[in-house]
TITORBA-682223 format. One record per residue (C-alpha): x, y, z; residue number from 0; residue in one letter. Coordinates in steps of 0.02 Angstrom, whole numbers, plus 50000, padded with zeros to 5 digits. Layout:
// residues N
SITE    px    py    pz num residuo
SITE     X     Y     Z NUM       a
...
// end
This chain:
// residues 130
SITE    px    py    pz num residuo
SITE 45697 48529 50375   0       x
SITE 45717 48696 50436   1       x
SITE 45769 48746 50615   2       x
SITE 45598 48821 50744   3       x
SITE 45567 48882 50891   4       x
SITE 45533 48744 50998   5       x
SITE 45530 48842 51182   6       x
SITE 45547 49047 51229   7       x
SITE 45588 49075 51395   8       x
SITE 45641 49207 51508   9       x
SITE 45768 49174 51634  10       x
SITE 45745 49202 51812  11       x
SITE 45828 49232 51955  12       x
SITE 45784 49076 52034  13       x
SITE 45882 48991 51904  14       x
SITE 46060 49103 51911  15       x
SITE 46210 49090 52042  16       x
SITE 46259 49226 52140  17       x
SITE 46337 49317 51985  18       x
SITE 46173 49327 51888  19       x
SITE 46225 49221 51774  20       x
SITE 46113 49064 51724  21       x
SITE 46156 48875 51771  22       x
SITE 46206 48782 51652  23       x
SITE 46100 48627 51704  24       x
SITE 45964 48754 51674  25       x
SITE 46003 48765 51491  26       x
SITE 46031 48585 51489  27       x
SITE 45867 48534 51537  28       x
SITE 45794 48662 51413  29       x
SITE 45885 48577 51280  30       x
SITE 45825 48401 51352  31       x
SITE 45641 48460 51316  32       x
SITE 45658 48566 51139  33       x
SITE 45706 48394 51071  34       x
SITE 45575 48302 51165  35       x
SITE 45446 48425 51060  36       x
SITE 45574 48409 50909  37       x
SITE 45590 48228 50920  38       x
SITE 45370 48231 50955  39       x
SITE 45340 48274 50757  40       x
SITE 45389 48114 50703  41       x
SITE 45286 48024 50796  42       x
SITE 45165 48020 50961  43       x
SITE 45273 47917 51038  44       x
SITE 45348 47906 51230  45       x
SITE 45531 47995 51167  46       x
SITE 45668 47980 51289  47       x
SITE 45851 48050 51257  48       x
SITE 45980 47912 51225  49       x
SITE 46109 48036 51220  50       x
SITE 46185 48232 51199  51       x
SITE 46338 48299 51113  52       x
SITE 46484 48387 51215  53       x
SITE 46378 48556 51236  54       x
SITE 46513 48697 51251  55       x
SITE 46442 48847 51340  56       x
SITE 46527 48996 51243  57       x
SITE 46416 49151 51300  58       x
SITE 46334 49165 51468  59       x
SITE 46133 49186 51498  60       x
SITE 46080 49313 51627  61       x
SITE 45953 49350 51734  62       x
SITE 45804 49422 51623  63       x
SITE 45877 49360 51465  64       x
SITE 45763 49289 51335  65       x
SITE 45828 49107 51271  66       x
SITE 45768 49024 51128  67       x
SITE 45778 48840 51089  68       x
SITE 45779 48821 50894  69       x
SITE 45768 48630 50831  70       x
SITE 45800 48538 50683  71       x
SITE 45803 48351 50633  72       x
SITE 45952 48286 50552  73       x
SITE 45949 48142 50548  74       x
SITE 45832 47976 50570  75       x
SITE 45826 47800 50606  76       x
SITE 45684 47679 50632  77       x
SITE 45676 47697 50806  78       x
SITE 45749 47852 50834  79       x
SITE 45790 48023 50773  80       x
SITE 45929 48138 50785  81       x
SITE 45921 48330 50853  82       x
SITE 45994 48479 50840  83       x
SITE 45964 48594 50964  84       x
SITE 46037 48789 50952  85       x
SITE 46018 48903 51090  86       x
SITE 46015 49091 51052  87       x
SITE 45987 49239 51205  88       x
SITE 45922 49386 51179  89       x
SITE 45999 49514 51317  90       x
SITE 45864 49603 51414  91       x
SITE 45954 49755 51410  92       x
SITE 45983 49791 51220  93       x
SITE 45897 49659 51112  94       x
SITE 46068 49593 51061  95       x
SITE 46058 49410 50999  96       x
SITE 46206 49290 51058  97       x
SITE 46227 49111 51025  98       x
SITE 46247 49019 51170  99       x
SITE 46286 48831 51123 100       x
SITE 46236 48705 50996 101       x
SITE 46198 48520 51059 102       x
SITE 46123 48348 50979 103       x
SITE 46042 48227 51068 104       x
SITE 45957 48066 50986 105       x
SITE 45819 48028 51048 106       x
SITE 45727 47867 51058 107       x
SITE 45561 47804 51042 108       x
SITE 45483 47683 51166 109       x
SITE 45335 47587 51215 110       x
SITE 45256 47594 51376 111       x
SITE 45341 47449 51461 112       x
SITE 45529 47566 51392 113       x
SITE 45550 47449 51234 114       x
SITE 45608 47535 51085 115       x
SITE 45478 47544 50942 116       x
SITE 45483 47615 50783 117       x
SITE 45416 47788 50779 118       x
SITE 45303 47761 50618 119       x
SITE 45221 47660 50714 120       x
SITE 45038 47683 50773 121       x
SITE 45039 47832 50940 122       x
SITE 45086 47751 51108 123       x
SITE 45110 47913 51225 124       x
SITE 44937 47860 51301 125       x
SITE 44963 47684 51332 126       x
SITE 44981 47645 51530 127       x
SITE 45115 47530 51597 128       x
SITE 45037 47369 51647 129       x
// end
């Protein structure tokens, strides 16, 4: 498969320290949710991360940059499916395109009681916990 855009989104100040520069938690949870959407093509399924790669920061985000999330599958299971996640800014103030990090997270199907379930299995993201 090929790597899209899985979330766009302009950084704000309400997400930097006193430097301007963004939080990385910030870009975590980002990450967190491009593979939720990633991980959502395979199946409509509860997905829950299981777990995430070392994720080495190597370019700051600022205030007002534009960060995109791209995703790609690389690899699955039955129950699960494995994500990579690539994070590029684009600098408010000249376009310029930096990679920020790289991560993969796996991330797990479940049923509505947290069981694992395969995700060719029929949709459960609507079921209710009994």
């Amino acid at each position: 498969m090929t790597n899209s855009i899985a979330l766009s989104v302009v950084m704000m100040p309400r997400d930097a320290n006193a430097y301007g520069s963004i939080f990385g938690g910030i870009i975590l949870s980002y990450i967190d949710q491009a593979g939720f959407i990633e991980a959502r093509k395979h199946g409509v399924h509860r997905w829950v991360t299981a777990s995430m790669d070392r994720v080495d920061f190597e370019k700051p985000v600022y205030v007002g940059d534009v960060v995109r999330f791209y995703t790609n599958t690389i690899k699955t299971g039955t129950k699960s499916v494995s994500v990579e996640v690539t994070v590029i800014a684009e600098r408010f103030d000249n376009n310029q395109q930096v990679e920020v990090t790289k991560a993969e997270l796996t991330m797990v199907s479940i049923d509505a009681d947290g069981n694992t379930i395969p995700f060719l299995s029929s949709p459960t993201a609507h079921e209710r916990h009994s």
